[in-house]
N, C-alpha and C positions, 0 to 999 in steps of 0.2 A: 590475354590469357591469364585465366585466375591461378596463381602460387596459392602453396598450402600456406604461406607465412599470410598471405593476403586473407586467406580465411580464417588464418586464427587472430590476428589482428580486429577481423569483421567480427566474428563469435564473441573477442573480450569486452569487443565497444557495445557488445548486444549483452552482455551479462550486466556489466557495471550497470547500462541503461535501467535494465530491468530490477538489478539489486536497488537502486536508486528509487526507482519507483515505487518500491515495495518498502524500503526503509521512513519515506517520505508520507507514503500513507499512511504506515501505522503511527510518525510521530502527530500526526494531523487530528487522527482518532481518536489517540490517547489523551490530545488536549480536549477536543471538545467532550469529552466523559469527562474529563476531570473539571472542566470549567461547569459543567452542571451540575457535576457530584458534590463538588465546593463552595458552591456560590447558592447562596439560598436565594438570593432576585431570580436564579434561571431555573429556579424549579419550579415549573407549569407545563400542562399538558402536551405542548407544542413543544416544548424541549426536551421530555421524556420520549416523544416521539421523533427527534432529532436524534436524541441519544440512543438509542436502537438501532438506527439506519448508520449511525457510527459503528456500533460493535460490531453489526453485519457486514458494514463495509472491510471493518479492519479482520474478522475472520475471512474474507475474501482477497486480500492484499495478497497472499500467499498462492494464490492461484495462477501467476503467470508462471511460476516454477513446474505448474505440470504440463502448460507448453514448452518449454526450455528441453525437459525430459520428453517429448514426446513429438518431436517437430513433424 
């Protein structure tokens, strides 16, 4: 039998997971923009193109929050 203590216990371990998730991608992001914005060797076509699918990435990190809101 599931206790309410057992599903807020379940719910915290499913936030942190997800806060984690979401803290971890955007610091992941934010290096590879800065490793290419920085580094003059990584500035070519293929890592401008790297670098895009970073910033799309990291404005999407933020989207497991409106399943959280919305289960």
């Amino acid at each position: 039998m599931v206790t309410k203590g057992d599903n807020f216990l379940f719910f915290t371990i499913y936030l942190c997971g997800f806060g984690l998730m979401i803290v971890l991608t955007i610091a992941g992001n934010i290096l590879v923009i800065m490793a290419v914005s920085l580094e003059k060797k990584l500035q070519n076509a293929t890592n401008y193109f790297l670098m895009s699918l970073a910033i799309a990435d990291m404005l999407l990190a933020v989207l497991p929050t409106a399943c959280i809101d919305n289960p």
